[in-house]
C-alpha positions in Angstrom: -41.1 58.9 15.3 -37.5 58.0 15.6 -36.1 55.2 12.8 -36.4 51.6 13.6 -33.9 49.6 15.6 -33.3 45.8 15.8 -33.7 43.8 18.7 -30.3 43.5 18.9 -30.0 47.4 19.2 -32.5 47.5 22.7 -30.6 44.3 24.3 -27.3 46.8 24.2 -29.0 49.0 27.1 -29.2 48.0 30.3 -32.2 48.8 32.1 -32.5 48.0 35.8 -34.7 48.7 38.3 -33.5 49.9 42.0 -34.8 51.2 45.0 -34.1 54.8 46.3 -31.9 55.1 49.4 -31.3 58.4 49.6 -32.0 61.7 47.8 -31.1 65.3 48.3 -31.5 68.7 46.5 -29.1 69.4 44.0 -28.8 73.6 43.8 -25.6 73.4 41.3 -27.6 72.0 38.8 -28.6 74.1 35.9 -32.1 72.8 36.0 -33.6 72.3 39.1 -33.1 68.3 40.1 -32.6 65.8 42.8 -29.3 63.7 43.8 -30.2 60.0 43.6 -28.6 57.1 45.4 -30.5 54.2 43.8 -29.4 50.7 45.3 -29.7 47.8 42.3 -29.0 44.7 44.2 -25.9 42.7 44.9 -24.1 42.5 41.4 -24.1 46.5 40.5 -24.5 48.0 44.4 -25.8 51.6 45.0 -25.2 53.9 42.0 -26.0 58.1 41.8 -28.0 59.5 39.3 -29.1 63.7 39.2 -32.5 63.9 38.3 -34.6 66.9 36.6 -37.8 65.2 39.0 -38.6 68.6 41.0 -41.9 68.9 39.8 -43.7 65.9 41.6 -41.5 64.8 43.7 -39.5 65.6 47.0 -36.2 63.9 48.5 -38.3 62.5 51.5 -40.9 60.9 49.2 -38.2 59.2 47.5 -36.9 56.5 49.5 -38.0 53.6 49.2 -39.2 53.6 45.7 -38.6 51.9 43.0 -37.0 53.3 39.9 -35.9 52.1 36.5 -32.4 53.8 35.1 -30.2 53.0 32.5 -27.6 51.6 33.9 -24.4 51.2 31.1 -24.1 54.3 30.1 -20.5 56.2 31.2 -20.8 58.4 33.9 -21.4 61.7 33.8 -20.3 65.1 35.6 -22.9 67.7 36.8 -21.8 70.2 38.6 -19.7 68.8 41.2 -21.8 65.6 41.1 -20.7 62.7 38.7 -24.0 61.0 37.9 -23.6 57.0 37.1 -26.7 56.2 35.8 -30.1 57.6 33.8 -33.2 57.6 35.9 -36.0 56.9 33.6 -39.4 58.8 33.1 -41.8 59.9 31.0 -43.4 63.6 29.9 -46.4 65.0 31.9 -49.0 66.9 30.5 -46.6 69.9 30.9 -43.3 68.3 30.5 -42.3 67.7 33.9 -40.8 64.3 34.7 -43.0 61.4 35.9 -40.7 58.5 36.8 -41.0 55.3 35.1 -41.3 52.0 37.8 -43.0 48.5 38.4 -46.3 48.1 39.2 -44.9 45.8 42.0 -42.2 45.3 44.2 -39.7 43.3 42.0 -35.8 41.8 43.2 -33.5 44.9 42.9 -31.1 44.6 40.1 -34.1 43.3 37.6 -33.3 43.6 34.1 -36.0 45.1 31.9 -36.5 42.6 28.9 
């Protein structure tokens, strides 16, 4: 278990869900992961994230679907890819990435709360 936080603490990140627009493979990475352009709405646009997701899902599958990223913390480079957001998910029975998102189609942009 990791130590307690305040409420204060969660409102600093900024969680939003977006939909997928496109995805590619990503063969610089050091782990094997997807290139994610991940539209959230009309106040932040389309962001790219690089996601260790290999396991369960393919670039094709992708779009369309709705994700949940962190969306404020500084970019970051990969390879030759500067990711702008952290695509959210949660361990499999294994380890491999399952990707957090809605039950339902929600407004792009949404903040989690």
């Amino acid at each position: 278990m990791t130590e307690t936080v305040t409420y204060a603490d969660f409102e600093k990140l900024d969680i939003r869900v977006g939909t997928v627009v496109d995805a590619r493979p990503f063969p610089e990475a050091r782990k094997p992961a997807l290139q994610l352009w991940i539209d959230f709405g009309a106040e932040l646009g389309v962001k790219k994230s690089s996601a260790q997701i290999t396991v369960h899902y393919k670039p094709d599958q992708l779009i369309g679907r709705q994700v949940c990223a962190v969306v404020n913390f500084p970019p970051r480079q990969i390879g030759p890819f500067i990711s702008e957001v952290l695509t959210l998910g949660l361990p499999g029975d294994e380890g491999e990435v399952v990707l957090a998102k809605p039950d339902f189609k929600v407004p792009d942009g949404g903040r989690l709360f």
